[in-house]
C-alpha positions in Angstrom: 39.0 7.8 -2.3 35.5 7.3 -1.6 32.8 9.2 -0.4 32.0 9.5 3.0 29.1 11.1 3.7 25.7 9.7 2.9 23.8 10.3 -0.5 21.1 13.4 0.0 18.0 12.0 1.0 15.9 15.3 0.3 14.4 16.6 -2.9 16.2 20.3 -3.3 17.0 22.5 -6.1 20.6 21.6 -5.9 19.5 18.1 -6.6 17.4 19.0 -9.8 20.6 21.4 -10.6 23.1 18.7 -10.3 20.8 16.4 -12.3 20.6 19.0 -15.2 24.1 19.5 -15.1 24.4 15.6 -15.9 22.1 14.9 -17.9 22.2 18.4 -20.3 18.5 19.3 -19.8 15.6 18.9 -17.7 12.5 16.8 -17.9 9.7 14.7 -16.1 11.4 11.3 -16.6 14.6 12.4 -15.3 12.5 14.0 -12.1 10.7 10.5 -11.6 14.4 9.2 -11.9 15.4 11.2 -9.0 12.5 10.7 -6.8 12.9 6.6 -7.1 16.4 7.1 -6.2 15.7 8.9 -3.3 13.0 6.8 -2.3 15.3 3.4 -2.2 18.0 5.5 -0.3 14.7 6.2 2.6 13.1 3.4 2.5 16.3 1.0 2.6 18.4 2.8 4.5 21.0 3.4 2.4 23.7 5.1 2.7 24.1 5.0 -1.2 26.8 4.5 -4.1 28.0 1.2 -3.0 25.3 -0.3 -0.5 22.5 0.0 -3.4 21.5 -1.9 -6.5 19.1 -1.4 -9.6 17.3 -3.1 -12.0 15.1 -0.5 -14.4 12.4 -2.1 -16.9 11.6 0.8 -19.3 12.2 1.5 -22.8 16.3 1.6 -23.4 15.4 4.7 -25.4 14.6 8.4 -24.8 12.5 9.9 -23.5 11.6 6.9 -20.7 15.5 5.8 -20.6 16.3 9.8 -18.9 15.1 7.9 -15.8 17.9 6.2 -16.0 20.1 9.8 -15.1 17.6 10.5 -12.5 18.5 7.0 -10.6 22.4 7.8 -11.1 22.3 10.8 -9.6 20.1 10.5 -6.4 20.9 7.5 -5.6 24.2 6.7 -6.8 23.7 3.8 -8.2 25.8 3.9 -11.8 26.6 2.1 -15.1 30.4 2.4 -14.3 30.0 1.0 -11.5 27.5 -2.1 -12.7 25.3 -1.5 -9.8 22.2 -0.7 -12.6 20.9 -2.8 -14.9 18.8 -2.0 -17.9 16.0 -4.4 -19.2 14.1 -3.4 -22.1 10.4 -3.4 -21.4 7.3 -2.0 -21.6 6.1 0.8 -18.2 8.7 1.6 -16.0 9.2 -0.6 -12.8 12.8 -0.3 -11.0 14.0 -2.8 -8.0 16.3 -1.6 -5.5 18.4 -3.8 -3.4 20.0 -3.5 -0.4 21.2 -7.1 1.5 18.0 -9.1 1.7 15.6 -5.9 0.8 14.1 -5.0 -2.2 12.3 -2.2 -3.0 9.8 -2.2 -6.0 8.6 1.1 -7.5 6.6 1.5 -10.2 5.3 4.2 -12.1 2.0 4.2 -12.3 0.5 3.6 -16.2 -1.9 7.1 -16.2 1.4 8.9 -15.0 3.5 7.2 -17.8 0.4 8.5 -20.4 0.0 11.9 -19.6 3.9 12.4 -19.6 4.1 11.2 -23.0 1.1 13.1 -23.8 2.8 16.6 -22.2 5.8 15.7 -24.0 4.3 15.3 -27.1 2.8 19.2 -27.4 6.7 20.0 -27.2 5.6 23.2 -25.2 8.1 24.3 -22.7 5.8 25.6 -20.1 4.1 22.0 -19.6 7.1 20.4 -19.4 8.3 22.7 -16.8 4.4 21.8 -15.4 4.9 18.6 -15.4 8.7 18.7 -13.8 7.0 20.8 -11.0 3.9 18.6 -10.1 6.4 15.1 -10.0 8.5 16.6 -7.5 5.7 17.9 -5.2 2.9 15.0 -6.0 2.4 12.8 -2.7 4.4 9.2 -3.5 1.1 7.7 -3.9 -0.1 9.7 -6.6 2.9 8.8 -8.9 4.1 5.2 -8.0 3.2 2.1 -6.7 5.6 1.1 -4.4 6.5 -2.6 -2.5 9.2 -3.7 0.0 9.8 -7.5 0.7 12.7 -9.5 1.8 14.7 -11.7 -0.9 13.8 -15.3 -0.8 17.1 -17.3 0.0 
């Protein structure tokens, strides 16, 4: 019983919908979640769920760990399946593989700040702000982002 068609590749509302569903709430961590998830399944041509691994370096707490939903559900890449791996560490810096590819994204450290800082003033408006500009931000603006081959 598993699935047959690819993972979505496309931000949509549906997406975000489906996220919040999962996760109980909405917020900017669990949109970069999503957006690095959707970037492995582009960039390595995955079809996703079972062709895809992670390894996240964050903090294994919230708020920084509700990247951790975002990854699940866009890329299919899951705890119950052990195809994520959590590292407690400092930033947040993911590594998707696919055979001998691996994808680095990172987000960038001024993003990571003014997150926390928008989070902090626990207004609902700037979170939904924030939300809004990391979906529609060019890639660029929000990560760094490296592809290599796996030394063998």
């Amino acid at each position: 019983m598993r699935v047959e068609a690819p993972k979505q590749r496309g931000w949509s509302q549906n997406l975000l919908d489906k996220a919040i569903d999962f996760h109980g709430h909405g917020g900017p961590f669990m949109v970069v979640g999503l957006r690095m998830g959707l970037m492995a399944l582009d960039k390595l041509d995955a079809h996703g769920y079972f062709d895809l691994s992670c390894r996240a370096r964050l903090h294994w707490g919230p708020p920084d760990s509700c990247v951790i939903d975002g990854i699940q559900i866009s890329s299919g890449c899951t705890m119950g399946k052990h195809n994520i791996e959590v590292e407690d560490h400092d930033g947040i810096t993911v590594e998707f593989t696919k055979g001998d590819r691996i994808l680095g994204i990172s987000l960038k450290p001024q993003v990571l700040e003014r997150i926390h800082g928008i989070l902090a003033l626990k207004n609902e408006g700037a979170i939904r702000s924030m939300m809004v500009e990391l979906a529609e931000s060019s890639e660029g603006d929000v990560f760094n982002v490296v592809l290599t081959r796996a030394v063998r």
